[in-house]
C-alpha positions in Angstrom: 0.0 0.0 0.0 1.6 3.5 -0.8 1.7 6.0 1.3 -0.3 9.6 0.8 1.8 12.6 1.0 0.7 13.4 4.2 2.0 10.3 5.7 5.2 10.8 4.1 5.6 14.4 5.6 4.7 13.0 8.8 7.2 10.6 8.9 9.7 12.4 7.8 9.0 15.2 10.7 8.9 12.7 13.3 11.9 11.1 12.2 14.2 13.1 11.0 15.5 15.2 14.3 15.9 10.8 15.3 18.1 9.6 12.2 18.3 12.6 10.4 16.8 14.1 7.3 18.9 12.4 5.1 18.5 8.8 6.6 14.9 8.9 7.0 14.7 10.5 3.0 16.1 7.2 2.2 13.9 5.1 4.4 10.7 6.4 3.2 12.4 5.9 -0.9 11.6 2.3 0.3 8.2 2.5 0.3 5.9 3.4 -2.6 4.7 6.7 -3.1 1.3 5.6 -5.6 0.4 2.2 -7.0 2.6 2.0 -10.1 5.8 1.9 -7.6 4.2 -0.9 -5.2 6.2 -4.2 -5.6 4.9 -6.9 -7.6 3.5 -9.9 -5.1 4.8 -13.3 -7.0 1.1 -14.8 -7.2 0.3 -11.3 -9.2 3.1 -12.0 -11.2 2.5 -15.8 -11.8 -1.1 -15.2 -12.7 0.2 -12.7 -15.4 2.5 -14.7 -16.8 -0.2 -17.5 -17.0 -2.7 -15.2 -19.0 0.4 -14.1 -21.4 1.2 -18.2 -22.2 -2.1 -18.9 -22.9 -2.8 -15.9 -25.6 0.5 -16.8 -27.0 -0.6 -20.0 -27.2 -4.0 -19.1 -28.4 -2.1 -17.0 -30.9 0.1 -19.6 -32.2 -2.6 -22.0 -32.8 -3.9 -19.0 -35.3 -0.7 -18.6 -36.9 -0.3 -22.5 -37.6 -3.9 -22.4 -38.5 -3.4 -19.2 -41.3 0.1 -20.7 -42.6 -1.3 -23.7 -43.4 -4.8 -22.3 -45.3 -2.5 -20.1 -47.1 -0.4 -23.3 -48.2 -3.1 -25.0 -49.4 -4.6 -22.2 -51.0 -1.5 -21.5 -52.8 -1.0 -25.2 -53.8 -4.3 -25.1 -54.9 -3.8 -21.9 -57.2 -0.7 -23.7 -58.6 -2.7 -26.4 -59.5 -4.9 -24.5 -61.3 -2.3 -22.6 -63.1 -0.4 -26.3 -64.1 -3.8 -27.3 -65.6 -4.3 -24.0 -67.5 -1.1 -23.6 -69.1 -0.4 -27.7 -69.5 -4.1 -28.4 -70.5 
């Protein structure tokens, strides 16, 4: 959870005339300051990494799937062509 600025200041007054101003600057650069600095927890991470197989997977299968019409529709074509110009 990040910390509003409000805490931050707080903190910082209460602690600096303790450690010091710059001592407890670098203690509160430990701690997030909104959600896009707040550490990733590893079951967030795995369940991202989960979703991103299974569209590449997903995605794969659609590749293979267009690859191999487009073979057979080119084969097919070349067939055509063989029997046009050799018939």
């Amino acid at each position: 959870m990040a910390l509003s600025q409000q805490h931050r200041r707080t903190i910082h007054q209460k602690l600096s005339p303790i450690i010091g101003d710059e001592e407890a600057d670098a203690l509160l650069a430990h701690f997030p300051t909104g959600p896009a600095d707040e550490p990733v927890t590893r079951a967030h991470f795995d369940a991202t990494i989960a979703e991103l197989r299974a569209e590449m997977h997903d995605l794969g299968r659609q590749i293979v799937m267009w690859s191999t019409g487009t073979v057979i529709a080119g084969m097919g074509l070349a067939a055509a062509i063989g029997a046009a110009v050799g018939g």
